[in-house]
KOLDRENDO-155844 format. One record per residue (C-alpha): residue number from 1; x, y, z. Coordinates in pm, whole numbers, padded with zeros to 5 digits, always signed. Layout:
<resi:NUM | u:X | v:Y | w:Z>
...
This chain:
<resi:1 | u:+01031 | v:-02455 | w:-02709>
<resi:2 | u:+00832 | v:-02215 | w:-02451>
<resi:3 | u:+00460 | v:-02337 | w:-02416>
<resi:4 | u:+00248 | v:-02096 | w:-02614>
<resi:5 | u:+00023 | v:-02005 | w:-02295>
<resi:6 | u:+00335 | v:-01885 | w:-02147>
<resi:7 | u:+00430 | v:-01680 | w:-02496>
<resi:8 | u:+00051 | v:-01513 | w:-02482>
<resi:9 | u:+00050 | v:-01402 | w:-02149>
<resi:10 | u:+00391 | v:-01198 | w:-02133>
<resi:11 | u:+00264 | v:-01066 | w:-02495>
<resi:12 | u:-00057 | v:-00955 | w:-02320>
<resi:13 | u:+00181 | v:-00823 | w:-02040>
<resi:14 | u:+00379 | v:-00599 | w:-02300>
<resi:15 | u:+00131 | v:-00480 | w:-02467>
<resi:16 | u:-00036 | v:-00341 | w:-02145>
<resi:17 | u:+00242 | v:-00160 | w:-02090>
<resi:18 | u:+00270 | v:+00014 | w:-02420>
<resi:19 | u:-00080 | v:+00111 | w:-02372>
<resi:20 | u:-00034 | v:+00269 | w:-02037>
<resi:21 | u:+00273 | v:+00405 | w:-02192>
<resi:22 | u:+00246 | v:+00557 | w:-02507>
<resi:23 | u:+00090 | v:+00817 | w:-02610>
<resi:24 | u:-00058 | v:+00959 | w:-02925>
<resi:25 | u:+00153 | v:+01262 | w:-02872>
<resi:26 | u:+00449 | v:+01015 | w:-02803>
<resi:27 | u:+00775 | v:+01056 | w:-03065>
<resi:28 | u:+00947 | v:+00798 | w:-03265>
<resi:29 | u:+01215 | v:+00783 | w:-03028>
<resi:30 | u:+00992 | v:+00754 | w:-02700>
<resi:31 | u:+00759 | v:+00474 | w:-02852>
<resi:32 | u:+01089 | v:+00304 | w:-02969>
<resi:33 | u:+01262 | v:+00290 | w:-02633>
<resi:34 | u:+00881 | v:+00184 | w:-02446>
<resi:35 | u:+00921 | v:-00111 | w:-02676>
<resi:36 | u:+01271 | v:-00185 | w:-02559>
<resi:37 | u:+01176 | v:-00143 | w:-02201>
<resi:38 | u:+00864 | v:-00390 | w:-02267>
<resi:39 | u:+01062 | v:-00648 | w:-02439>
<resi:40 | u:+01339 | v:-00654 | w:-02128>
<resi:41 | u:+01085 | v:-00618 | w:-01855>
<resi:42 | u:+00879 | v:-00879 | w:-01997>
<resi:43 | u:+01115 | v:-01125 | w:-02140>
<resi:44 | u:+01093 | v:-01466 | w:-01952>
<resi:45 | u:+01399 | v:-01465 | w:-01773>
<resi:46 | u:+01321 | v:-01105 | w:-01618>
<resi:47 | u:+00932 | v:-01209 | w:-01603>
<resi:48 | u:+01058 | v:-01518 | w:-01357>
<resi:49 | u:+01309 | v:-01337 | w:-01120>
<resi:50 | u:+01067 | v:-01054 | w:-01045>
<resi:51 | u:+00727 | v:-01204 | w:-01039>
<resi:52 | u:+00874 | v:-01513 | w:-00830>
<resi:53 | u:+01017 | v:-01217 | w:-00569>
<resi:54 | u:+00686 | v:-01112 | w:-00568>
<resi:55 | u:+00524 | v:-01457 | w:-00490>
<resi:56 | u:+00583 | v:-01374 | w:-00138>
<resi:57 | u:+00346 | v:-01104 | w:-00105>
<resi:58 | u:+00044 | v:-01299 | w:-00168>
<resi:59 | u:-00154 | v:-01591 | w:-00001>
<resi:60 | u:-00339 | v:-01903 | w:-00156>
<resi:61 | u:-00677 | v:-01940 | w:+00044>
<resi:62 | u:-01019 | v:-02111 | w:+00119>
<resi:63 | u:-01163 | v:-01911 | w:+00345>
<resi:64 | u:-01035 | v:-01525 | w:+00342>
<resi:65 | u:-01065 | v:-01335 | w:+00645>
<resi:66 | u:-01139 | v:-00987 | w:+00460>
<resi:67 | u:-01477 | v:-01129 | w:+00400>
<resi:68 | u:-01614 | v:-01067 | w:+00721>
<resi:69 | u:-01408 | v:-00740 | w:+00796>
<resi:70 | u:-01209 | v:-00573 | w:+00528>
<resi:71 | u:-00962 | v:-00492 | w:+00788>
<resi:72 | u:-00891 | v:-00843 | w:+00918>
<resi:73 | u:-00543 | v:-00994 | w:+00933>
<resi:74 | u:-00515 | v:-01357 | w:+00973>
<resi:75 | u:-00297 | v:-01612 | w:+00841>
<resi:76 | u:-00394 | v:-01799 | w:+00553>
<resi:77 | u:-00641 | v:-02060 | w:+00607>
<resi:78 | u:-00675 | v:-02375 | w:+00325>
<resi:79 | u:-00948 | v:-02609 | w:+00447>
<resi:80 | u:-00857 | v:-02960 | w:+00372>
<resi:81 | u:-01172 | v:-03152 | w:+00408>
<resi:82 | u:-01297 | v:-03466 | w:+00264>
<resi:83 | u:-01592 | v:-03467 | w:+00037>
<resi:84 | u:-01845 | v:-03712 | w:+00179>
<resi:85 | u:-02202 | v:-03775 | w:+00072>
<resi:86 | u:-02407 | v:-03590 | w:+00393>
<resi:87 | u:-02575 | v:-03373 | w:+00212>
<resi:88 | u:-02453 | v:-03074 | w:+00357>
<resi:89 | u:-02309 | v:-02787 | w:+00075>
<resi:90 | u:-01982 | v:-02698 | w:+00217>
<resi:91 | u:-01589 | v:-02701 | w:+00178>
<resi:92 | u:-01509 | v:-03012 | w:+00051>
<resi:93 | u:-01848 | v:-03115 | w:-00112>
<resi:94 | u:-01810 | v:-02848 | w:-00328>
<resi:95 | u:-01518 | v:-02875 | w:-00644>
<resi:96 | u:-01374 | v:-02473 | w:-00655>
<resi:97 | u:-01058 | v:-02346 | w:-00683>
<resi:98 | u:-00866 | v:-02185 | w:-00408>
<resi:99 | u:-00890 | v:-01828 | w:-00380>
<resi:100 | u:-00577 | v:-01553 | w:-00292>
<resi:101 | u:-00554 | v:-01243 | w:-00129>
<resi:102 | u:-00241 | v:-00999 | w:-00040>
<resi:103 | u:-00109 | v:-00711 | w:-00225>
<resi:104 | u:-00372 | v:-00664 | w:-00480>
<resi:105 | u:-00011 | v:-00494 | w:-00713>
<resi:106 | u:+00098 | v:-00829 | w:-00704>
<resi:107 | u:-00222 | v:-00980 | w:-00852>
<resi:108 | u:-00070 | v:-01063 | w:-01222>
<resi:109 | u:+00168 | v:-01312 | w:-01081>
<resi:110 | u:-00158 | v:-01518 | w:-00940>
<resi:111 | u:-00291 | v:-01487 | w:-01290>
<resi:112 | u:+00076 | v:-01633 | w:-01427>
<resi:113 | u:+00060 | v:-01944 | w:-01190>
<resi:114 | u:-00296 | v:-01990 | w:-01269>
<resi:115 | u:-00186 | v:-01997 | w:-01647>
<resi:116 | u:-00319 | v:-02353 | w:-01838>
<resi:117 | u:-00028 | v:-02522 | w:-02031>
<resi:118 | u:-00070 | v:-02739 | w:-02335>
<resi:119 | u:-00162 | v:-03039 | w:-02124>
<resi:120 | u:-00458 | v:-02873 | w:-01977>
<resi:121 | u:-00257 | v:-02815 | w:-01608>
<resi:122 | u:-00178 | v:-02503 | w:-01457>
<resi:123 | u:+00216 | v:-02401 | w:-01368>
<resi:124 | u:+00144 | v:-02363 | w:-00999>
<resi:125 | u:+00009 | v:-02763 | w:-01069>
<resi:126 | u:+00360 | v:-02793 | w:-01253>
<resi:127 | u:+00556 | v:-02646 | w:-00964>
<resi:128 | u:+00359 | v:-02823 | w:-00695>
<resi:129 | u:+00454 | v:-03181 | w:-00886>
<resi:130 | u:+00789 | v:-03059 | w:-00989>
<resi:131 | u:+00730 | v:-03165 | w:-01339>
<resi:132 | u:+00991 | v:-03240 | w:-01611>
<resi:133 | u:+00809 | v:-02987 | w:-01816>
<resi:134 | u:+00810 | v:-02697 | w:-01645>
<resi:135 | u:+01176 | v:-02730 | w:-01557>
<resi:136 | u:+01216 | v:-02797 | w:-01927>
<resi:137 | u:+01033 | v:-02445 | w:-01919>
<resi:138 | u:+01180 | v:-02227 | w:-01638>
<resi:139 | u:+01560 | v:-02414 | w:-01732>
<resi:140 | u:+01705 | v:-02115 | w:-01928>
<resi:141 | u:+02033 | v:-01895 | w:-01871>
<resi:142 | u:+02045 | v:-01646 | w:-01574>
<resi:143 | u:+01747 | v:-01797 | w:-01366>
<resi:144 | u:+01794 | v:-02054 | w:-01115>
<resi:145 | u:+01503 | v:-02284 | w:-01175>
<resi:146 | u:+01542 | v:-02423 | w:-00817>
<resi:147 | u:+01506 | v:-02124 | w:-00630>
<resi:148 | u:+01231 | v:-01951 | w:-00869>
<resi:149 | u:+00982 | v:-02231 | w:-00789>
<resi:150 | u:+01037 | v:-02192 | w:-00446>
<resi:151 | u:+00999 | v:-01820 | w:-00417>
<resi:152 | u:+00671 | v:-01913 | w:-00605>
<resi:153 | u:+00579 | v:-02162 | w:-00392>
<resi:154 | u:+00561 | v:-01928 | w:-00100>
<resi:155 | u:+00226 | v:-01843 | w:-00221>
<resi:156 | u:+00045 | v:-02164 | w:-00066>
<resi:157 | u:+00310 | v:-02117 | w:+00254>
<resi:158 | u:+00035 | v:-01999 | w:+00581>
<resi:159 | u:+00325 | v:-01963 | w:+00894>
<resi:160 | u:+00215 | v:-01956 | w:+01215>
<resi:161 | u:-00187 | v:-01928 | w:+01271>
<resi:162 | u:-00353 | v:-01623 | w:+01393>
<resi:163 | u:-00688 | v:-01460 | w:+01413>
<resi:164 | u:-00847 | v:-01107 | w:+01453>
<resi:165 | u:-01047 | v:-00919 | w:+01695>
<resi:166 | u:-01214 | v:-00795 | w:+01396>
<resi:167 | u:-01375 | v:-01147 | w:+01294>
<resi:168 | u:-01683 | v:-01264 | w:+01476>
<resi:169 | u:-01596 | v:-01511 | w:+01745>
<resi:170 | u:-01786 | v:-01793 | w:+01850>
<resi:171 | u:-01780 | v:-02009 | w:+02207>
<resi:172 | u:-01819 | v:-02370 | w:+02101>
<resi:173 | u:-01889 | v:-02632 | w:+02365>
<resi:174 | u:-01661 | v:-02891 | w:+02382>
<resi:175 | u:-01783 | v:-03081 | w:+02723>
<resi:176 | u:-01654 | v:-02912 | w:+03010>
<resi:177 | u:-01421 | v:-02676 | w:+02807>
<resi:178 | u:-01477 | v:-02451 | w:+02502>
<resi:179 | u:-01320 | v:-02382 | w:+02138>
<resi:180 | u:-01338 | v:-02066 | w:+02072>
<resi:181 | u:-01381 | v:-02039 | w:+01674>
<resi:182 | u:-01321 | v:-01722 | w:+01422>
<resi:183 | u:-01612 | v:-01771 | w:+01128>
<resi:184 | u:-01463 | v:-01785 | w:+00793>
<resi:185 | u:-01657 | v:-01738 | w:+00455>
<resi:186 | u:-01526 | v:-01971 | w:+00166>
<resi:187 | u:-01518 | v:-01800 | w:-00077>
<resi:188 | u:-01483 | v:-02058 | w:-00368>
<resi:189 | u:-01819 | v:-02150 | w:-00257>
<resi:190 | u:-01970 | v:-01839 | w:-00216>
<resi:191 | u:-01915 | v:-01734 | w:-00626>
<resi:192 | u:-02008 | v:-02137 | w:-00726>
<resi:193 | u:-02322 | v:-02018 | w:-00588>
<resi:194 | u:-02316 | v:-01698 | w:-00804>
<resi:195 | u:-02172 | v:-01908 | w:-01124>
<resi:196 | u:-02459 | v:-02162 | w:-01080>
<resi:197 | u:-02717 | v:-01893 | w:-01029>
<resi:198 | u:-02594 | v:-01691 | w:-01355>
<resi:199 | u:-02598 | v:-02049 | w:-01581>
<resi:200 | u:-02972 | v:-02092 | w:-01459>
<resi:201 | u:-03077 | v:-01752 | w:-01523>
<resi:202 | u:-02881 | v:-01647 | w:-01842>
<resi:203 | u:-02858 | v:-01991 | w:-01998>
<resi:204 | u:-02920 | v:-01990 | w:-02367>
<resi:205 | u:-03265 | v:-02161 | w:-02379>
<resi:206 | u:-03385 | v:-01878 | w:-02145>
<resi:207 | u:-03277 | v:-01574 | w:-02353>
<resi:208 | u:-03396 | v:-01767 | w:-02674>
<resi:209 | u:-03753 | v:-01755 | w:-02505>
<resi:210 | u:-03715 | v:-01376 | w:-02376>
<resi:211 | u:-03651 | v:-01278 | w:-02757>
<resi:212 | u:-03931 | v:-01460 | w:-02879>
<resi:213 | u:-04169 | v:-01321 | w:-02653>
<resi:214 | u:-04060 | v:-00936 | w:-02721>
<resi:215 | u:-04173 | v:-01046 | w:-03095>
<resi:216 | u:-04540 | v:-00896 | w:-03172>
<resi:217 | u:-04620 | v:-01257 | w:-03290>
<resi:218 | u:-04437 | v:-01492 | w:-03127>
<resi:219 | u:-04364 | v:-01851 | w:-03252>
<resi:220 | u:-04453 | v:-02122 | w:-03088>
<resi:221 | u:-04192 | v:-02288 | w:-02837>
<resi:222 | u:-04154 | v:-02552 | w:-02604>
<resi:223 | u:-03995 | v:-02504 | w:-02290>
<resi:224 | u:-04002 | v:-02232 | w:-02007>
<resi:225 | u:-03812 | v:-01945 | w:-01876>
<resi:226 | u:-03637 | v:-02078 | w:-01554>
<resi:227 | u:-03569 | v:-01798 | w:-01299>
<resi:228 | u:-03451 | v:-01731 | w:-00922>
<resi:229 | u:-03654 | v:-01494 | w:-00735>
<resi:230 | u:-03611 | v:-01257 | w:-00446>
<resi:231 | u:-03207 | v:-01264 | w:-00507>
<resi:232 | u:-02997 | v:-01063 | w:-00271>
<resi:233 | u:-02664 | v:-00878 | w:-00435>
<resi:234 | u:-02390 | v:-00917 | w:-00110>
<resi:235 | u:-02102 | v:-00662 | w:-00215>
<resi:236 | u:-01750 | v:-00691 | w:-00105>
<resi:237 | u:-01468 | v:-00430 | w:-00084>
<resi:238 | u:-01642 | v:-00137 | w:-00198>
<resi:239 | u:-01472 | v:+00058 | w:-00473>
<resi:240 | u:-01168 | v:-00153 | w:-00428>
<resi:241 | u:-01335 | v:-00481 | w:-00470>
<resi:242 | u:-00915 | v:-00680 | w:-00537>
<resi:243 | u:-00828 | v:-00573 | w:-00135>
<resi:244 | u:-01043 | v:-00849 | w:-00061>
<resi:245 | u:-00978 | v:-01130 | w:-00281>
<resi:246 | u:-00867 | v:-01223 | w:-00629>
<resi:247 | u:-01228 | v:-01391 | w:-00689>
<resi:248 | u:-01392 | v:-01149 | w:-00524>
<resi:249 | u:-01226 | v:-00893 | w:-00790>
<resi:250 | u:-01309 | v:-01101 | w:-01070>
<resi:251 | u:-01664 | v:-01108 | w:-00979>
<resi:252 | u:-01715 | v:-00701 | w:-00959>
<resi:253 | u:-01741 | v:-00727 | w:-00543>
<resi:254 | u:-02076 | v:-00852 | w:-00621>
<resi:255 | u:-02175 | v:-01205 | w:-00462>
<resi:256 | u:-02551 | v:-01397 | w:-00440>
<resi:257 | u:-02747 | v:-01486 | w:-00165>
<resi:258 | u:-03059 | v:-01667 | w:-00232>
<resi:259 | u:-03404 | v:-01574 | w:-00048>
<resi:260 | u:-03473 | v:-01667 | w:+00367>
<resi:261 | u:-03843 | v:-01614 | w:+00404>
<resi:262 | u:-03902 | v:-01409 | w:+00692>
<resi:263 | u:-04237 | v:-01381 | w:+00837>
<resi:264 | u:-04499 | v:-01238 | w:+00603>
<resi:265 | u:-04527 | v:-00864 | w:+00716>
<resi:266 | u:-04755 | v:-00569 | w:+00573>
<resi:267 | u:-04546 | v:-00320 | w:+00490>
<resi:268 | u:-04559 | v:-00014 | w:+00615>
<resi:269 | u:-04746 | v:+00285 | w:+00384>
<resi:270 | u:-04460 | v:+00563 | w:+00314>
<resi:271 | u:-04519 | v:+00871 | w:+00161>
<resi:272 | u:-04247 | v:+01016 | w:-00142>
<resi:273 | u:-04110 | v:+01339 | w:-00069>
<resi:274 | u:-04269 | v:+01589 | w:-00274>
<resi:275 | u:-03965 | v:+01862 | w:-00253>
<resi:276 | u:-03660 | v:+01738 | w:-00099>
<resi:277 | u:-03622 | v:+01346 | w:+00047>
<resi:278 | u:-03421 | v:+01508 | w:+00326>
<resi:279 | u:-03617 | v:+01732 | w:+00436>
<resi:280 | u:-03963 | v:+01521 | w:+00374>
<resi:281 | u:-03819 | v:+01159 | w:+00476>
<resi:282 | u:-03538 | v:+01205 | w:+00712>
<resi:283 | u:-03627 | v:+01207 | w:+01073>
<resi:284 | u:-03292 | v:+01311 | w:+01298>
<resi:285 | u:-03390 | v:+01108 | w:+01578>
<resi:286 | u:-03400 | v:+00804 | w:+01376>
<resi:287 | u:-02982 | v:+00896 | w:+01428>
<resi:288 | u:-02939 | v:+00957 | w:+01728>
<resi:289 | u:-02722 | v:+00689 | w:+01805>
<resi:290 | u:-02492 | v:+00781 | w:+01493>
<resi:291 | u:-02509 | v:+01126 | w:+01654>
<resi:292 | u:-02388 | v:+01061 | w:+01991>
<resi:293 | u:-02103 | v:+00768 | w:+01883>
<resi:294 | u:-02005 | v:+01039 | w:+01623>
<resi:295 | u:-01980 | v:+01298 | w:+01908>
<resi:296 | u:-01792 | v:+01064 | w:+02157>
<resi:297 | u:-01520 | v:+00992 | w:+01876>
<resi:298 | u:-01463 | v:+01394 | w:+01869>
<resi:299 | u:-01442 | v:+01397 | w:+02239>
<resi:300 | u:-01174 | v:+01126 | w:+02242>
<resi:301 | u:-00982 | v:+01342 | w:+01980>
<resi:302 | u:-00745 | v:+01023 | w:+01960>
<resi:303 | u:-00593 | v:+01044 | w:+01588>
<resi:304 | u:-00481 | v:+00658 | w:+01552>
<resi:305 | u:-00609 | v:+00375 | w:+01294>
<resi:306 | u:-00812 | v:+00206 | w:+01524>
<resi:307 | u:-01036 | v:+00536 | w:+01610>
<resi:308 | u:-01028 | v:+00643 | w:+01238>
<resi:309 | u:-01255 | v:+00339 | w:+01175>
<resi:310 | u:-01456 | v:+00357 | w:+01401>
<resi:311 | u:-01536 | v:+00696 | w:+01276>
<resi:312 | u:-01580 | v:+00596 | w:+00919>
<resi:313 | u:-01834 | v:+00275 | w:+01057>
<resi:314 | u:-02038 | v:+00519 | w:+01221>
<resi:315 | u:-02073 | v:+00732 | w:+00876>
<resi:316 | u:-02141 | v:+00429 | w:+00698>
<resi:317 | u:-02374 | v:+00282 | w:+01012>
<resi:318 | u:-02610 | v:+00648 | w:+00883>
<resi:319 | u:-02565 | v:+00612 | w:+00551>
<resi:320 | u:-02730 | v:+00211 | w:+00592>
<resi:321 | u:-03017 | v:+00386 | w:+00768>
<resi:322 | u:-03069 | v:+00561 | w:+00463>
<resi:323 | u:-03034 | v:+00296 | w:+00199>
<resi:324 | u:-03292 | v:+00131 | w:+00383>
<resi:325 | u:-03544 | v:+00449 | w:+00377>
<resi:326 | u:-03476 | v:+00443 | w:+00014>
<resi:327 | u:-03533 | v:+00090 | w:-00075>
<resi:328 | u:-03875 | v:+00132 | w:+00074>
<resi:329 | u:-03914 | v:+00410 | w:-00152>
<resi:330 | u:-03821 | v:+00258 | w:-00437>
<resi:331 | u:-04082 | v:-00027 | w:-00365>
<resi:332 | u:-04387 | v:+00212 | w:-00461>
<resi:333 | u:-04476 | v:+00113 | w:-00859>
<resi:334 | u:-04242 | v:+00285 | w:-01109>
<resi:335 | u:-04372 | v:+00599 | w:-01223>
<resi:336 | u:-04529 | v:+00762 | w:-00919>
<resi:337 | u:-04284 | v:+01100 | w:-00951>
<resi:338 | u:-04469 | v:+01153 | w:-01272>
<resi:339 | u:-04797 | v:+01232 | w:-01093>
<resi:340 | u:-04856 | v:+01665 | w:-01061>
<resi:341 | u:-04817 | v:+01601 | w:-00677>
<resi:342 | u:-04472 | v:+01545 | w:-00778>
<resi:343 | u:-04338 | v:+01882 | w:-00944>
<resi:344 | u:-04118 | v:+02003 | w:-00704>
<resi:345 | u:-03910 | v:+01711 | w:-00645>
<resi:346 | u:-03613 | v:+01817 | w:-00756>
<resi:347 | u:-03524 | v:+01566 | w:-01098>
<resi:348 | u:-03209 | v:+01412 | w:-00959>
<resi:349 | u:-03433 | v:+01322 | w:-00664>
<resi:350 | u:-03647 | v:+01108 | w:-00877>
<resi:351 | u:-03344 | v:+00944 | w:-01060>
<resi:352 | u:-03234 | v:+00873 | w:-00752>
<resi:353 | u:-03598 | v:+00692 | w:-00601>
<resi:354 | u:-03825 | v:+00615 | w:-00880>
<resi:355 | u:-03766 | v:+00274 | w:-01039>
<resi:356 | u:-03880 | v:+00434 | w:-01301>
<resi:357 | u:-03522 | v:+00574 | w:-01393>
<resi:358 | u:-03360 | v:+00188 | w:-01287>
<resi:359 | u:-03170 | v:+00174 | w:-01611>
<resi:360 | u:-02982 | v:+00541 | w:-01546>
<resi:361 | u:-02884 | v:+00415 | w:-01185>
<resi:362 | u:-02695 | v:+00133 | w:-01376>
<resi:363 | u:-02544 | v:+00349 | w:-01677>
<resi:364 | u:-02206 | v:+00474 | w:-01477>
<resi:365 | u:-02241 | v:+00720 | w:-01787>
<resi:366 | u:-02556 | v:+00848 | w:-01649>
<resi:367 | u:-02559 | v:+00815 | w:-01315>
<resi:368 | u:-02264 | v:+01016 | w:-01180>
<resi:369 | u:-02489 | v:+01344 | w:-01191>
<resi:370 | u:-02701 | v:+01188 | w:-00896>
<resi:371 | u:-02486 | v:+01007 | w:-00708>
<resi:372 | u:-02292 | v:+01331 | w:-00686>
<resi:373 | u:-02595 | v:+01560 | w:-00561>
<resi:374 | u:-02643 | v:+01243 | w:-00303>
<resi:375 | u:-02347 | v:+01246 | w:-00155>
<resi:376 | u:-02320 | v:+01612 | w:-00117>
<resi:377 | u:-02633 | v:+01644 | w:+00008>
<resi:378 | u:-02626 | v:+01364 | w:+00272>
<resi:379 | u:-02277 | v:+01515 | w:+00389>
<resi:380 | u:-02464 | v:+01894 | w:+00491>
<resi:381 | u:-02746 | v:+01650 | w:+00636>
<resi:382 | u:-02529 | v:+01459 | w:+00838>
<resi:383 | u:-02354 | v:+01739 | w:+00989>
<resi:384 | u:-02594 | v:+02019 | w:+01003>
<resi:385 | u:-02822 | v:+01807 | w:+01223>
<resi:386 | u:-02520 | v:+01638 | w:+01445>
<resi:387 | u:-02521 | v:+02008 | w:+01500>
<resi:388 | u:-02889 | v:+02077 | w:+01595>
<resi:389 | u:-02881 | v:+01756 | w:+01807>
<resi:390 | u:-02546 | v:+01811 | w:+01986>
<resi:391 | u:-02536 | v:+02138 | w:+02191>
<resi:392 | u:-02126 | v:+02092 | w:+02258>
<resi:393 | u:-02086 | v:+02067 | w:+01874>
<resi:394 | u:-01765 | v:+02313 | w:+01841>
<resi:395 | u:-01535 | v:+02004 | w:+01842>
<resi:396 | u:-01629 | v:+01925 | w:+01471>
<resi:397 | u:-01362 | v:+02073 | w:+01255>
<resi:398 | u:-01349 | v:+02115 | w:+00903>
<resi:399 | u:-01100 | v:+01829 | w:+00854>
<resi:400 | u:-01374 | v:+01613 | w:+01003>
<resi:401 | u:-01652 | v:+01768 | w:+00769>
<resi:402 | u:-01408 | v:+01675 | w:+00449>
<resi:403 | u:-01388 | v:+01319 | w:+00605>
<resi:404 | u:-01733 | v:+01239 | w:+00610>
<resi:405 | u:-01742 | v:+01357 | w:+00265>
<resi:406 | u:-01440 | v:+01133 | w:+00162>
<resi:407 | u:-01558 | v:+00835 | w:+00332>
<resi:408 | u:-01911 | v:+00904 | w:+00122>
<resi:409 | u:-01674 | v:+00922 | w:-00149>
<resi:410 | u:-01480 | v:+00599 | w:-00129>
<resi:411 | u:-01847 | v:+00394 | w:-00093>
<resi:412 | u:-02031 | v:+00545 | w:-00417>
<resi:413 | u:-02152 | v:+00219 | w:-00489>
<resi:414 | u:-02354 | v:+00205 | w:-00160>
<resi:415 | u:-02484 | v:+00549 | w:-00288>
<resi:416 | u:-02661 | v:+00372 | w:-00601>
């Protein structure tokens, strides 16, 4: 009898695909032969031989590369460390489960091996120990159980070690010779953080006392709000948050970093713009660098992968600079756009800096109308004063004008 966990997720698999599929303007006939296909595609036997081909393409990991450059190719690293009682929060000390990355199209057959059966294990746990059960499972006609749990065992296979230039690299001392190490992020660790943080923060007790205090007459309660201050949001991946990880997909992109105390500063008064924040805010020479690195990739004129990044870092180098400028904006009290001095600030403009309008930055069904105007705007900025700043600006061609404006595109997130 097939475990029920197994039934439910190629149900949840077929009916995906009829919802992809069909259409309300779809006939009898054409809904009748998408639930054929559906039934075939995602009948056990076929689920098995293609998802187990598929294994191959993806990578069971502790510590994945693409968190320190999404452009890093390594092998798959799995820490295996020993959990002792130092006091020290890291791999090992920490329970999480191993992360994956690979071809993010190949995604659903991590979620199949990941599957709990009715004894509370997973079928990558009944592969692993090559359990009666799940050959009792896998054992039907026209799939060879033998070589599907290999193929799917390929997942957790690393070959030969490797690192990348793109990964920081560190010369560690080792008495009169040297390791040279490639830091990894693990990243089971990194969203335990985030899952601990969330529990804290949104725990029941905690949103029972934020209701009762919205009340005009509260009742009384025992206990207190518990909260984590000065949080910083880490994002991963961009718009295509599953390129980097599987966990880092489940979790939005979007990881926690708790609060470093720098030294106490005073921070610098800062005036809003009053017409246009790029004409009021933005000094050129505050890019200057981006300017002239921009300029020497045009003089190169080298169209190959390597310069094409560079390209697109120095874009997203500016558009930092400018995040920053705006953070320091936002940091005035909410409501400051409201005052007369105010008027000509154009309204997307105040969307865009007055926490005021927080809660349309974080309605995507609100917000597109700004992020929009930003990124068109910032695009003419960029290049019309790359232009003013760069006499021998004639090598900047249209194509490269549309790629700044894709590249501004792709990070719309960064934009909010």
């Amino acid at each position: 009898m097939q475990d029920k966990a197994i039934s439910d997720f190629l149900e949840s698999k077929k009916q995906d695909f009829l919802k992809k599929h069909v259409k309300g303007t779809s006939s009898d006939e054409e809904q009748h032969q998408y639930l054929l296909d559906a039934e075939e595609r995602f009948s056990l036997t076929n689920w098995l031989l293609d998802a187990s081909n598929r294994a191959g393409q993806l990578s069971l990991t502790s510590h994945p590369a693409k968190f320190i450059h999404p452009n890093a190719k390594v092998s798959s690293i799995l820490a295996d460390t020993m959990k002792r009682a130092d006091g020290l929060l890291r791999s090992g000390n920490v329970q999480v489960e191993l992360d994956v990355f690979g071809n993010a199209a190949a995604l659903d057959v991590e979620k199949f091996l990941r599957v709990i059966l009715q004894d509370g294990n997973t079928i990558l746990h009944h592969l692993e120990q090559h359990t009666p059960y799940i050959q009792e499972q896998f054992s039907i006609q026209g799939v060879d159980y033998a070589s599907i749990r290999d193929n799917f065992l390929k997942i957790k296979q690393s070959g030969v070690q490797q690192t990348s230039e793109k990964i920081k690299q560190v010369y560690f001392p080792v008495g009169d010779d040297y390791h040279l190490l490639s830091i990894l992020n693990p990243s089971g660790v990194i969203y335990k953080l985030k899952e601990r943080i969330n529990a804290l923060r949104f725990s029941d007790s905690n949103k029972a006392l934020r209701e009762e205090m919205k009340k005009a007459k509260p009742s009384s309660m025992q206990g207190k709000i518990e909260d984590i201050f000065g949080l910083a949001a880490i994002g991963y991946g961009g718009t295509k948050p599953q390129n980097i990880s599987t966990l880092n997909n489940q979790n939005g992109g979007v990881s926690l970093a708790l609060l470093s105390l720098p030294p106490t500063l005073e921070k610098r008064k800062l005036q809003p713009p009053k017409t246009d924040f790029f004409e009021n805010c933005l000094w050129s020479g505050l890019f200057q660098h981006d300017f002239d690195a921009f300029h020497q990739v045009l003089v190169w004129r080298k169209n190959n992968k390597d310069i094409r990044e560079m390209r697109d870092d120095i874009v997203l180098n500016a558009m930092s600079r400018l995040q920053r400028l705006v953070a320091r904006i936002r940091d005035i009290p909410a409501g400051w756009s409201d005052s007369e001095s105010y008027n000509g600030l154009l309204h997307w403009q105040k969307i865009w800096l007055d926490e005021k309008y927080t809660q349309i930055r974080h309605d995507k069904m609100q917000n597109a109308d700004y992020i929009n105007q930003v990124q068109s705007y910032f695009s003419h900025w960029f290049i019309g004063q790359y232009k003013l700043t760069i006499k021998d600006n004639k090598l900047l061609g249209d194509d490269d004008i549309e790629h700044i404006k894709q590249v501004l595109g792709n990070e719309r997130e960064v934009l909010q």
